[in-house]
C-alpha positions as CSV (number, residue, x, y, z in Angstrom):
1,X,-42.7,-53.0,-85.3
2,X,-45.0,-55.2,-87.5
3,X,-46.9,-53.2,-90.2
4,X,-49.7,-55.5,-89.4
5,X,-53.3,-54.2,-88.6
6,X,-54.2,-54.4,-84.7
7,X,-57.0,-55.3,-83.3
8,X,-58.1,-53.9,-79.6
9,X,-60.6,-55.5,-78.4
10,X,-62.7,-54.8,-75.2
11,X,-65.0,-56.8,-73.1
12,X,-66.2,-56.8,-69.6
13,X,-64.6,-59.6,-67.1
14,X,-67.1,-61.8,-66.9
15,X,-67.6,-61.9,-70.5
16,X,-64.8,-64.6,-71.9
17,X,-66.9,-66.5,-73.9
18,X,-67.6,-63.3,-76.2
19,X,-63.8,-62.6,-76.4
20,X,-63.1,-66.7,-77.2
21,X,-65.7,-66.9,-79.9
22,X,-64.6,-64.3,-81.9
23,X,-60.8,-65.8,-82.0
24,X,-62.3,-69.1,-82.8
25,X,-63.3,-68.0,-86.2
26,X,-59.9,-66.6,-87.1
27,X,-57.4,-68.6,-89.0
28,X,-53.5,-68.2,-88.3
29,X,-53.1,-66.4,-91.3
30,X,-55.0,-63.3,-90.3
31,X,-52.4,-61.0,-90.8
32,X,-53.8,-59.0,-87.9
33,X,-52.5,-59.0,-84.1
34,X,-55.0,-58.8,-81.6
35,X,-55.1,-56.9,-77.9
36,X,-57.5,-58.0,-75.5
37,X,-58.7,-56.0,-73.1
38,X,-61.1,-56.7,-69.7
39,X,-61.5,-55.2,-66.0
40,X,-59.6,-58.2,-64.5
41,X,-58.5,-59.1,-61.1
42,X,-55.9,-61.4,-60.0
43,X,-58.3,-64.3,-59.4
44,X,-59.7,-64.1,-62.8
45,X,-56.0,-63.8,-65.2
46,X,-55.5,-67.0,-65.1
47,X,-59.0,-68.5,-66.6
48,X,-59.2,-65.7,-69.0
49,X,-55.5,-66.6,-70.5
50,X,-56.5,-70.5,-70.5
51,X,-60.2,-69.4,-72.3
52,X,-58.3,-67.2,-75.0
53,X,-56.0,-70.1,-75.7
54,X,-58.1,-72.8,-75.9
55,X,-60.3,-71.0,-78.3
56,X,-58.0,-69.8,-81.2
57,X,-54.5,-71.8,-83.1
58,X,-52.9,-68.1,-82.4
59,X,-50.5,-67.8,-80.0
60,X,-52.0,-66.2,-77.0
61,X,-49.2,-64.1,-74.8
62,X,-49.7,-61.9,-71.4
63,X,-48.7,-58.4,-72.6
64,X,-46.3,-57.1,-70.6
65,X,-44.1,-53.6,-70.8
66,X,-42.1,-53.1,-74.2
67,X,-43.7,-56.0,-75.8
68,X,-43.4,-55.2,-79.9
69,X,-46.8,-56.4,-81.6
70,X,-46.6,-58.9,-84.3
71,X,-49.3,-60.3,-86.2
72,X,-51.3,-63.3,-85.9
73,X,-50.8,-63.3,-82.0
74,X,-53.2,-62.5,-79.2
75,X,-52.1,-60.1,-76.2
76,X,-53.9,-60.5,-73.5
77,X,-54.0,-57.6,-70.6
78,X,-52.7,-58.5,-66.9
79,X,-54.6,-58.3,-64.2
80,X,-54.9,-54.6,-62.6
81,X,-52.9,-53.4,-65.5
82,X,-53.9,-50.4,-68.2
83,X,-52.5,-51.3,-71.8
84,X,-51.5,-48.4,-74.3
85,X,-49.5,-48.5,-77.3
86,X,-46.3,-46.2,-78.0
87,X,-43.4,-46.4,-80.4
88,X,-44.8,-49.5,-81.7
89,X,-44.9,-51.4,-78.2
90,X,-47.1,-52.6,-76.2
91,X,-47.1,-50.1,-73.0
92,X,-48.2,-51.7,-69.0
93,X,-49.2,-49.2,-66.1
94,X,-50.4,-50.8,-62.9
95,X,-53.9,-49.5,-62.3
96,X,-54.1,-45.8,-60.9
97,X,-56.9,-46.9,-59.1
98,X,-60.4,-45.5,-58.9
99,X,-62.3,-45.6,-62.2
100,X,-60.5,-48.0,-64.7
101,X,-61.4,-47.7,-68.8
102,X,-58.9,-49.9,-70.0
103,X,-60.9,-50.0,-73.8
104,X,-61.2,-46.2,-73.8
105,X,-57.4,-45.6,-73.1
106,X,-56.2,-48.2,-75.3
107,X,-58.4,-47.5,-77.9
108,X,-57.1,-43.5,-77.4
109,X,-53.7,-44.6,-77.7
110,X,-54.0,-47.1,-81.0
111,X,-55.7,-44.3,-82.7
112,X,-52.9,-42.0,-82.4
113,X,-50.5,-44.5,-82.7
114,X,-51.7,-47.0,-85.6
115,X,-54.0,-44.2,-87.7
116,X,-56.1,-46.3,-90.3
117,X,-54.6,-49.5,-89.3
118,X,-56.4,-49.4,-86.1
119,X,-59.5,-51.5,-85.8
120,X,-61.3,-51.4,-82.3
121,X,-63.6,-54.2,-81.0
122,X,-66.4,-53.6,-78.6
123,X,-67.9,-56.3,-77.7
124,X,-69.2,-55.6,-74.0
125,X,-67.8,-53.0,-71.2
126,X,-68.4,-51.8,-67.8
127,X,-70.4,-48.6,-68.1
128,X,-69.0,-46.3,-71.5
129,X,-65.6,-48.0,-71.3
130,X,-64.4,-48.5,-75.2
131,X,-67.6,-47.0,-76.3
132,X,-66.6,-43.7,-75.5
133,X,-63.1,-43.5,-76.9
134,X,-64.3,-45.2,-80.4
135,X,-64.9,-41.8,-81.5
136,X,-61.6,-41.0,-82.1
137,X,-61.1,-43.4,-84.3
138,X,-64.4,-42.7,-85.9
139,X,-63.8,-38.7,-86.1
140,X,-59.9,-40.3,-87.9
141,X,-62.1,-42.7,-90.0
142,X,-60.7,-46.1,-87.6
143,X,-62.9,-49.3,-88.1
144,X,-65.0,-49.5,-85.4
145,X,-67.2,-52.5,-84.2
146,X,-69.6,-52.1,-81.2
147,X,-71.8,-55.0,-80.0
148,X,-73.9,-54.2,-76.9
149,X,-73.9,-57.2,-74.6
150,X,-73.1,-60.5,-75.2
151,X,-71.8,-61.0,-79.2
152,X,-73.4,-63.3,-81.2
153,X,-71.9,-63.5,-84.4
154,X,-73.4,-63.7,-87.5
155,X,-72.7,-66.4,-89.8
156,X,-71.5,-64.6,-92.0
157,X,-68.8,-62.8,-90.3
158,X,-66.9,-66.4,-89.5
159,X,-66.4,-66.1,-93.4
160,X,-64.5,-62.7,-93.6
161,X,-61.6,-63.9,-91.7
């Protein structure tokens, strides 16, 4: 596995543009890796892979089971899937059904997994989902980012990538 800080980000399904503007600003020598995270359905994969790719010069890949993480790379969750990390890989569940949190369990699992390296994103979510999990990495000191709603960068937050 990559030593590389990872980024988990989460953001509600109907909220690519959010998710695309903040890869835009990133230049390929980051020297993070980034996990995206949404509530997506099968119609809605595909136009969130295409968003994500046309928005950043990373490489943008469909996480799937065993995947190791490597920075300056964009993993992008499957549709009806939960993402968690273990052993340094990228882990895929099929949705249990019912409520899904796929920021809070991700989030959950980076934190015990990554430790100070962690860095979770909120940028918008379906109810709590990736608020409530962030503090974990809070009570671990993790760098944590929540923006309620839509995110509108700063300008000056294009500059520290």
């Amino acid at each position: 596995m990559d030593t590389s800080t990872i980024v988990a980000v989460a953001s509600s399904a109907g909220d690519p543009e959010a998710v695309s503007e903040v890869l835009s600003a990133l230049r390929g020598e980051c020297g993070a890796a980034f996990i995206i995270v949404q509530h997506l359905d099968s119609g809605r994969e595909r136009l969130l892979f295409e968003a994500l790719g046309s928005s950043t010069i990373l490489p943008v890949i469909h996480a799937h089971d065993g995947l190791v993480v490597e920075q300056g790379r964009v993993y992008v969750i499957t549709a009806n899937t939960t993402l968690t990390m273990t052993g340094g890989r990228i882990r895929v569940t099929p949705n249990p059904g019912g409520l899904h949190h796929p920021g809070d369990v991700l989030f959950t699992s980076l934190a015990k997994e990554q430790g100070c390296s962690a860095i979770g994103v909120v940028l918008s979510g379906e109810g709590s989902d990736g608020a409530s999990h962030t503090s974990p990495q809070a009570r671990r000191r993790r760098h944590t980012c929540t923006v309620p709603g839509i995110c509108t960068l700063p300008q000056h937050a294009h500059q520290r990538h």
